[in-house]
N, C-alpha and C positions, 0 to 999 in steps of 0.2 A: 609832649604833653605839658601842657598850662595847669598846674592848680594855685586856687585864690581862695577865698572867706572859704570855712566849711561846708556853708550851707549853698555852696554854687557848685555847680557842675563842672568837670574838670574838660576842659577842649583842647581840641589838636588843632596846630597850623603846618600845612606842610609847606615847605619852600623845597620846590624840585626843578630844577633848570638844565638845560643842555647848553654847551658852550654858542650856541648861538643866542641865548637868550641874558646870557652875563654883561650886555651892556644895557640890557635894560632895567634888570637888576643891579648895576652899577650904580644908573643914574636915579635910582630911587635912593639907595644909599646916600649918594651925595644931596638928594634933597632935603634928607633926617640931620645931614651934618648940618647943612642951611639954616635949618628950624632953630638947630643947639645954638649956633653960633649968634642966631639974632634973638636969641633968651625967650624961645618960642616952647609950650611946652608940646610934648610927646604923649599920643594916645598909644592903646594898652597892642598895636599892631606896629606901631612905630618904634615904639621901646622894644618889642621882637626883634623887629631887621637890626636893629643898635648893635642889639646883644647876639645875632646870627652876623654879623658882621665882623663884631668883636673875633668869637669865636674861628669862624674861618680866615681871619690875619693869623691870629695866633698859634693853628693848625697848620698852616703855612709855614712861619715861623720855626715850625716844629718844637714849640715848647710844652712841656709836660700837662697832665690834665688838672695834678694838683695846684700847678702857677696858674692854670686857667683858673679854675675855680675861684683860687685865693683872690686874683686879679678883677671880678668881674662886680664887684661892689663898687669897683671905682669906675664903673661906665657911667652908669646915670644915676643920680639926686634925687633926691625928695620934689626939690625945685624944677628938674628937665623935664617931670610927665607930668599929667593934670591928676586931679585930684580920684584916686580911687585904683591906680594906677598900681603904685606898690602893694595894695589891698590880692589887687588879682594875680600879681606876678609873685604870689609866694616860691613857689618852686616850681623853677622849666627844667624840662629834663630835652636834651637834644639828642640823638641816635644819631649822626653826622657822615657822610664819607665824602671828605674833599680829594678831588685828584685823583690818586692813586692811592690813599693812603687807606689804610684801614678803617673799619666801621668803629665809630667809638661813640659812645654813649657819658654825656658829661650833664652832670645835675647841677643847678645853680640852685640855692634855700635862700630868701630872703635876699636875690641880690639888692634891692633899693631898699634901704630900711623901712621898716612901718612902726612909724608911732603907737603905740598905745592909749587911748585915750578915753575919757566919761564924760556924758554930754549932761550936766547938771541942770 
């Protein structure tokens, strides 16, 4: 579940794949690293797989949900997505199950900062 400004509707994306479908999900991955790397920015579907990406390394990893959490502010910038972008990704909540591991459910709040700002 995606929630952003108040006044927008909150929407679900599902990312669901069967091990034959994880190289194409792979190379999508690596195309969002592409964009990062040539200082391209990231719309509000692309800053998703970042941060579903993040996550399932990290799951992998087997580190805790609180390192997750802590961790996930420092995936992407104000500067990696285009404009409107940390507006919508106030808080994703993910319901997860990599592998074999248990179903876990991890909330991220404000991972890309949002400015505060008055248009005078």
């Amino acid at each position: 579940m995606v929630k952003g400004e108040p006044d927008i509707t909150p929407f679900t994306k599902l990312f669901e794949f069967s091990d034959q479908d994880e190289p194409i999900f792979l190379n999508v991955i690596e195309m969002v690293r592409d964009k990062l790397s040539r200082k391209l920015q990231l719309n509000v579907h692309e800053a998703l797989l970042a941060y579903y990406d993040y996550l399932v390394s990290e799951i992998r990893a087997k580190k805790s949900d609180s390192d997750i959490i802590e961790n996930s502010s420092k995936i992407l910038t104000r500067d990696d997505v285009l404009i409107g972008v940390p507006e919508t990704l106030r808080e994703i909540t993910f319901n997860i199950t990599v592998d074999n591991f248990l179903k876990r459910t991890i909330q991220f709040v404000k991972p890309i900062p949002v400015v505060d700002y008055t248009m005078v």
